[in-house]
N, C-alpha and C positions, 0 to 999 in steps of 0.2 A: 406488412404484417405487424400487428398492433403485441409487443410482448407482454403488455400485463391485459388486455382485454381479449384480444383474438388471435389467440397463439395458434388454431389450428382452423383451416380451413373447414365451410361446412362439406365439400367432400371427406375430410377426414373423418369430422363430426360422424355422419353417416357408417363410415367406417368401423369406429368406435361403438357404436351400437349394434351394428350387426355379431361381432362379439359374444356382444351378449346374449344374441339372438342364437348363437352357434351357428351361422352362416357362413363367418370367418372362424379362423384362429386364433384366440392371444399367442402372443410370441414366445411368455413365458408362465411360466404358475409359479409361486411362493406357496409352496404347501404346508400346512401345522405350523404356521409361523404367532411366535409369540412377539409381537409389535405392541411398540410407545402408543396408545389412541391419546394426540391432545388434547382433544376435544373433551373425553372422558377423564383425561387425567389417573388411565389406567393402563395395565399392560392384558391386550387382550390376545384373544388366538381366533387367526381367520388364515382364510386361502385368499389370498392376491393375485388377482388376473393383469399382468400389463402385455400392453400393443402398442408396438414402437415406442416409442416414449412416454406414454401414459400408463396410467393406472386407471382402469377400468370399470374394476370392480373391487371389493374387500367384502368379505362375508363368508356363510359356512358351507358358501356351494362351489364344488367343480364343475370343470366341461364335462357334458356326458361321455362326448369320446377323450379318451388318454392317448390321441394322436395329433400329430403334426405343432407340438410346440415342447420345450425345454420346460420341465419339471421339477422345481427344485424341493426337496424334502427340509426344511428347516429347524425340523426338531434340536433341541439343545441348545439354539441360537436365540437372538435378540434383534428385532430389531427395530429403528429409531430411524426420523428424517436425519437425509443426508444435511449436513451443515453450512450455515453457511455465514462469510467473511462480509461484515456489514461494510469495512472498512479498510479496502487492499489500496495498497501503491504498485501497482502491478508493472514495475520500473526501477525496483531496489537493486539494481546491478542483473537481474533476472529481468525477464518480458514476461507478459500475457500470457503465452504458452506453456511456459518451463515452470511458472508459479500456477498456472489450472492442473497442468500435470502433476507437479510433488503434494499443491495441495488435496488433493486427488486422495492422493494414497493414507490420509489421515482425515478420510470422511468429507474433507470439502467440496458441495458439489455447486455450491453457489458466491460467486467472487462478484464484489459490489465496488466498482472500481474508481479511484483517483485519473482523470482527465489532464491532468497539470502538464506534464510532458507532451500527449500527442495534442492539445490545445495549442501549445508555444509553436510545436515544429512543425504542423499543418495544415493546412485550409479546412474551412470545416467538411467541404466538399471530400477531400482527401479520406481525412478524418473517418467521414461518416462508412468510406466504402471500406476500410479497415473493420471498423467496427460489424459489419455485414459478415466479413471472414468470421470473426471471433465466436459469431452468433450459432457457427456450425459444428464446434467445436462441443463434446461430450457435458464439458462447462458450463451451467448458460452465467451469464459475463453481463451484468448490468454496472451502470457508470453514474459517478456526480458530474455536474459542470460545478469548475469553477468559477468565482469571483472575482477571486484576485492574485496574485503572482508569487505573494508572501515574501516579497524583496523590492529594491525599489529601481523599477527599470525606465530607462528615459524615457521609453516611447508607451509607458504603459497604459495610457487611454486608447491611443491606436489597437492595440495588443486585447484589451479586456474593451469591447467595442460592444453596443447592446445588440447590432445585426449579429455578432457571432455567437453572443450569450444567450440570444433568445433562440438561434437554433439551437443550438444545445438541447437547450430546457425544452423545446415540443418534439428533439428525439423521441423516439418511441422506447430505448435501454435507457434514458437517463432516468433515476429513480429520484433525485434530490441533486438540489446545490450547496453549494461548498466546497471541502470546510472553510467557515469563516473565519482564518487568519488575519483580515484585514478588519475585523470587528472595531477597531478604533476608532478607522475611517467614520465607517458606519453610523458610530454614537457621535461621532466628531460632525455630522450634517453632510455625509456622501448620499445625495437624494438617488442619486444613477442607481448607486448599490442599491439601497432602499426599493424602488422600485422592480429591479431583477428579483428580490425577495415579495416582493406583492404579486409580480408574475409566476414565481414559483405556486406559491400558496394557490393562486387560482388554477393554477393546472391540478391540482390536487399533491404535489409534491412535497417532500417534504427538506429540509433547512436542516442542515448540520453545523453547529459549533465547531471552536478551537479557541475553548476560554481558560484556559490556565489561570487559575487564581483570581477568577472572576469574582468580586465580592456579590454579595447575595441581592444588593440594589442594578448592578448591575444584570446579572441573569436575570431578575426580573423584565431590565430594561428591554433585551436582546430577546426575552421570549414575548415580550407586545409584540416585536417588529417584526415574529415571524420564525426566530429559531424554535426547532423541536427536539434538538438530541443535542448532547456532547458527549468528549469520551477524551476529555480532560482532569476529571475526578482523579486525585492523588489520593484520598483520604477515605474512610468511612463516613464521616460529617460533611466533605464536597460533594457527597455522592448524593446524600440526604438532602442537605439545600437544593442540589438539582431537583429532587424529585420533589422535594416542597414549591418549590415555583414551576413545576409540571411539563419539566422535561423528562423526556425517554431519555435514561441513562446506558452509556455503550462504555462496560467497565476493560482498561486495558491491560492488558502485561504485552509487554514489548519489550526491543533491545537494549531500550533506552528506558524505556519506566515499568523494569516489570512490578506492577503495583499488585498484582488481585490478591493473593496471597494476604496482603495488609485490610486492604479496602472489604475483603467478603470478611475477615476474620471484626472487623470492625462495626461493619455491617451490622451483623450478626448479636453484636454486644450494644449496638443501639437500638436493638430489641426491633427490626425488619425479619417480617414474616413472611414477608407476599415479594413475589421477584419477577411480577408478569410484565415492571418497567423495566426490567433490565435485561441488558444482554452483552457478548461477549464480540472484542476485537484483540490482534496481535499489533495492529495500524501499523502495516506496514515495515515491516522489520527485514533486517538485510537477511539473506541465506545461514548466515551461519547459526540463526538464531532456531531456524527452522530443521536442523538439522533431524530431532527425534522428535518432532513433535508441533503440531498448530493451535486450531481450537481445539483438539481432543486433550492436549495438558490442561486446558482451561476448564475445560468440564471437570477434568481430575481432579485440581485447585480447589474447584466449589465443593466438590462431593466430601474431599477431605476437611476442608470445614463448616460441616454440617448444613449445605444448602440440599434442601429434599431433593433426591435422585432426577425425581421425572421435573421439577422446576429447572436443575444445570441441564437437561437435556433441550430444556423449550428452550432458554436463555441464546443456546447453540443454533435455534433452528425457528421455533414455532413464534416465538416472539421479534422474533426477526421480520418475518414473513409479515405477520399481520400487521408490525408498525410500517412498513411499507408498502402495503395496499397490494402485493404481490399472494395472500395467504390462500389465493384459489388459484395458486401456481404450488407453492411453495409449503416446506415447513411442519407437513405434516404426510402422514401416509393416509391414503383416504381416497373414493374413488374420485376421479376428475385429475388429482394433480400429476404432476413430474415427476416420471418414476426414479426421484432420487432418494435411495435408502443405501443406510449401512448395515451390517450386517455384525453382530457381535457374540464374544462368546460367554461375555458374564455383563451383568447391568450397569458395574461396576465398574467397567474398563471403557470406557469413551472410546478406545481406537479401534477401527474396526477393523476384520478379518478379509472382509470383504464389500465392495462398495460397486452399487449402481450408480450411474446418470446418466441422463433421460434414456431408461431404460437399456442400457450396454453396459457391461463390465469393465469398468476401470480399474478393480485391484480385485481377485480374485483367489480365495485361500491364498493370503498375504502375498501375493504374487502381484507385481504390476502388469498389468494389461490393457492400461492407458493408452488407445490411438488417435491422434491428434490431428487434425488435416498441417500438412505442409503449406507453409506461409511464404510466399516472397517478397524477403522486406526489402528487396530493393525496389520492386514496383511499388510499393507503397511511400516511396523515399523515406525508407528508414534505414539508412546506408553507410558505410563506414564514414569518417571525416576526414575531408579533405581540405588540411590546412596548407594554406599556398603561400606561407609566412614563415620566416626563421626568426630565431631570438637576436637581437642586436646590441650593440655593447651598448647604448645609449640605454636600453629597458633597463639596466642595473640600478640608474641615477634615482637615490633616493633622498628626499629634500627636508624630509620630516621627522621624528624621534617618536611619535604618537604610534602606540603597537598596541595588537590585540593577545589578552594572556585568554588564552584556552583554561578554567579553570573546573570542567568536567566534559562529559561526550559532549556537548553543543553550546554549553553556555559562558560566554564572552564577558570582561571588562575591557575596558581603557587602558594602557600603562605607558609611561616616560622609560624611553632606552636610553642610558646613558653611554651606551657600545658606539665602536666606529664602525659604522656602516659604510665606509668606501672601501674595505677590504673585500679581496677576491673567495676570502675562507674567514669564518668564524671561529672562535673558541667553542672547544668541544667542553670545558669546565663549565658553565651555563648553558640553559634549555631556551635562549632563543636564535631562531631560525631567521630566514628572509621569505617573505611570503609577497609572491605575487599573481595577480588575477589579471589576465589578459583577453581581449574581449574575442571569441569563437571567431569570426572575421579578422584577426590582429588590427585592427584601427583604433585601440587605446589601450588602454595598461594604469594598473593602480601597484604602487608598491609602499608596502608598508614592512612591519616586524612583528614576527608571534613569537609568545613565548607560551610554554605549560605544551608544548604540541609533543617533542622532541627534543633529546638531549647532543644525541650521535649520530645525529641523518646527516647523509653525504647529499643527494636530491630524488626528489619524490617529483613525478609529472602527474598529472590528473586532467582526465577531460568529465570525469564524473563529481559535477557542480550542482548545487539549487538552480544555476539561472542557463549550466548547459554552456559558460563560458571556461577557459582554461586555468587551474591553478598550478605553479610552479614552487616548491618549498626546496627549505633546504640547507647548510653550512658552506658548500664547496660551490661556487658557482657552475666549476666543470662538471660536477656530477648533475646541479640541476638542469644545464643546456642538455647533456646525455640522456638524462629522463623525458625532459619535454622532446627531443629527437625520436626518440625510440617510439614516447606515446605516437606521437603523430604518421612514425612507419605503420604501426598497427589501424591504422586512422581511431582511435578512440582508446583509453585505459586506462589502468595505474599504473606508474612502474616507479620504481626502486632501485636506484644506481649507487653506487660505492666505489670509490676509489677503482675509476675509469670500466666498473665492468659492470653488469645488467643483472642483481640479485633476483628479482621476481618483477613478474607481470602478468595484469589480468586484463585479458584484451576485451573491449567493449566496443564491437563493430557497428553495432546498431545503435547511429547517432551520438556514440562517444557515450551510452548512458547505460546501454545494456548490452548484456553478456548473450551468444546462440548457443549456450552449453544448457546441458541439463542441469537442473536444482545439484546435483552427488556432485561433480565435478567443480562446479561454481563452488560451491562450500568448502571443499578442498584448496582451490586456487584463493577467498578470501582468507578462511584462517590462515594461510602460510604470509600472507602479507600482514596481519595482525603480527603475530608472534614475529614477524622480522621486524615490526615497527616498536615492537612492545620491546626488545632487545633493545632497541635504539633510543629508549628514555619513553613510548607514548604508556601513557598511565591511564588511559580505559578500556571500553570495551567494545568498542561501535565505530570503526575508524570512517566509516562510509557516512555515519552519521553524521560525524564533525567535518566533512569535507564540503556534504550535503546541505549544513547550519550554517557556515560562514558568512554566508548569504543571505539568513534569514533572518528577518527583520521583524517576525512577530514573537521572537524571542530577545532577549537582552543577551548585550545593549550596543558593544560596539559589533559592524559588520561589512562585510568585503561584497560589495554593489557594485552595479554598472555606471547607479551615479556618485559612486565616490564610495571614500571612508565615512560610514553612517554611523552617529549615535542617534540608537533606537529611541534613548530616553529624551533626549533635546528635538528627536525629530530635525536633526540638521547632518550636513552634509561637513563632514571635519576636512576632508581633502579631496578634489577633485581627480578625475582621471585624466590622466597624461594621451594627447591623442599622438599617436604612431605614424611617421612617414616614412615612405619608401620600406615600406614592411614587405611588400609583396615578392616572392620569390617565382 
């Protein structure tokens, strides 16, 4: 079943008219409802017939009989397409399920998801029957394929292979490929990559950026070869050059860049009046950030500085929908589409009261009501981690003085230690640590020194990494062997040891990457390890972030890889990784 062509069978088809025929029943009515029309760019008043998941009808007729379906009276209310997430990592310490469910309850009813993770850890075959679950869920859950790894992994032509990238791309959910983190590559004569981007284009799809600081010769360059979007704009004037070389701009706030605030108010004073290229992302952001709020703060954002009401609502929704060829599913209330609406009490308030998709109540006079079918992620093999490897006094040996200072959430220099790194314990008068990354199988190990991370950490374990391998930090050696112990009882986490006892942990059973809690809980167990790291000297805001970045290579400049100590700006390999014997336990 084709999702953006032939979402419903012609028996449904058939079904769906007889409706209207009053042969059937619709399931439910929207009565005197006052609804966003995109189309007209007004707020008009109709009765709304939906049937199972659709929407049927919109106009000023009811069924003659007032039997046999749920009649909702919507006088006082508002309502507006359900919203939706151009741009999810559906993997920030949360899964697929727990981020369709919270973002649920703040209007989302369409998540357009990052591939990165279950690309790395499953066949595509695997892959695809996963994605099959998702597809049953109240959410509907469409996906990017990506490109490239965004770090530098030995085996990464095996890994980003074109047989597994062209499935992808003739999925029937994947909506685009991306984002292009490896854009260098690209301009630098990667024809492979080039090519997967000629394949996209001819399926009709669409090419997502990740050009941070692209200058304006280049984005031209990247939109010959096929990019259509980014949602790298820091600025009001980034925002503009995008739209002058004619990309759909996707404006962020996130945990790490919340920009829109700046970028709309900016906007706005370089005299933009028309906003039908742009639209709204969080990309991605850990739980805590999500706490009171998603796209619907975004909508708020614009509305408070002065972007016309019914343009922040398209931004959320309509124009979403139609830059992705999805808009006779999507994005709008109107008959034929997805009965995803939110429901509100002023025009004013983005967040809604109550919220449909496809057709069912997922939040309900503010009430959750979100039913989600039950996953088994161990059939899936998305399953706790089973590391069959201890730490060995030999992983301590460190031969080099070359360390990475952490100098905000994610972005890296180079620095000279001049500390003795053969001690079993640091000085806690200085903010550097020992920092090491050991590879998920234990058969290598990189050690190096961070500083800017921590001032008074005893040791930190982590199996939650960009490349899915183990970080180990920390002053006291014994506290970091106790931490990486502990993570590995729980098979996947963070944890947080001190002077020989176990302060916090956030257990990550699925694949060492993601949490089975709901969104409430998850938010609770990250802030408390924030606030115990932030005691301990870390000086930002996004701790998953920078654990996440170490590894990332499409940011500057030094970073902690499978094939070594990289600087991003030399493009070279400063230390190699240490391969590991007799690790196995």
């Amino acid at each position: 079943m084709d999702n953006r062509n032939y979402r419903w069978s012609n028996d449904q088809i058939r079904e769906h008219v007889k409706v209207l025929d009053e042969v059937i029943h619709p399931h439910m009515v929207l009565k005197n409802a006052t609804y966003l029309n995109t189309y007209l760019h007004q707020w008009l008043i109709a009765n709304i017939w939906i049937y199972e998941d659709r929407i049927v009808y919109v106009g000023e007729n009811l069924p003659e009989s007032s039997n046999g379906y749920e009649e909702i009276d919507c006088h006082g209310q508002y309502l507006v397409p359900g919203y939706i997430e151009p741009h999810a990592h559906p993997d920030q310490l949360y899964n697929p399920l727990t981020l369709a469910k919270h973002a649920g309850q703040f209007g989302i009813t369409t998540l357009i998801n990052d591939n990165l993770t279950i690309f790395l850890r499953l066949s595509s075959k695997a892959a695809f029957k996963l994605l099959n679950e998702f597809a049953a869920i109240p959410t509907s859950m469409y996906w990017w394929c990506r490109f490239d790894g965004q770090t530098e992994f030995l085996n990464h032509d095996d890994i980003f292979n074109t047989e597994d990238i062209i499935s992808w791309l003739h999925h029937e959910s994947v909506l685009q490929g991306g984002e292009l983190t490896g854009w260098m590559k690209l301009l630098n004569g990667d024809n492979q990559m080039l090519s997967w981007l000629q394949e996209t284009k001819r399926l009709h799809k669409k090419i997502e950026g990740h050009l941070p600081g692209a200058s304006e010769r280049t984005l031209a360059k990247l939109m010959l070869m096929g990019t259509d979007c980014d949602h790298e704009a820091m600025t009001g004037e980034e925002a503009l050059t995008r739209i002058m070389q004619g990309y759909t701009v996707s404006l962020r706030h996130s945990s790490i860049r919340p920009d829109l605030d700046i970028v709309i108010k900016e906007l706005i004073e370089l005299g933009v009046t028309k906003f039908d290229r742009f639209f709204f992302t969080t990309d991605g952001s850990h739980p805590h950030f999500y706490e009171y709020g998603m796209t619907d703060k975004l909508i708020k954002i614009a509305i408070n500085h002065g972007v016309p009401l019914i343009d922040a609502y398209n931004m959320a929704s309509y124009n979403i929908a139609r830059y992705y060829n999805i808009e006779h599913l999507h994005g709008s209330i109107a008959t034929g589409r997805i009965a995803n609406i939110n429901f509100l009490e002023s025009k004013n308030n983005p967040t809604p009261i109550s919220v449909l998709a496809k057709g069912k109540w997922i939040k309900r006079d503010r009430k959750d009501s979100y039913s989600s079918l039950f996953i088994d992620w161990d059939k899936h093999q998305l399953s706790p981690l089973h590391l069959n490897w201890s730490l060995q006094e030999e992983d301590w040996n460190l031969s080099n003085s070359t360390g990475i200072h952490l100098i905000n959430n994610v972005i890296t220099k180079p620095y000279e230690s001049g500390i003795d790194f053969s001690r079993d314990e640091l000085s806690f008068e200085h903010d550097e640590c020992y920092l090491m990354m050991i590879g998920r199988d234990g058969s290598w190990r990189i050690n190096t020194l961070l500083k800017g991370f921590a001032q008074h950490l005893g040791g930190f374990g982590s199996s939650y990494s960009g490349t899915g391998d183990i970080l180990i930090i920390g002053k006291r050696k014994k506290d970091m062997i106790m931490a990486f112990d502990r993570m590995r009882e729980l098979g996947g986490g963070m944890v947080l040891a001190e002077d020989n006892h176990i302060l916090h942990e956030v257990s990550l059973p699925l694949m060492g990457i993601m949490s089975d809690l709901d969104m409430g809980p998850l938010i609770n167990e990250e802030k408390k390890m924030i606030k115990l790291l932030k005691e301990r000297g870390y000086k930002y805001n996004d701790l998953a972030f920078s654990l996440l970045f170490f590894s990332a290579t499409h940011l500057p400049y030094i970073r902690l890889t499978p094939s070594g100590l990289y600087d991003v700006k030399k493009s070279k390999i400063l230390v190699s990784p240490t391969k590991r014997v007799n690790y196995q336990i």
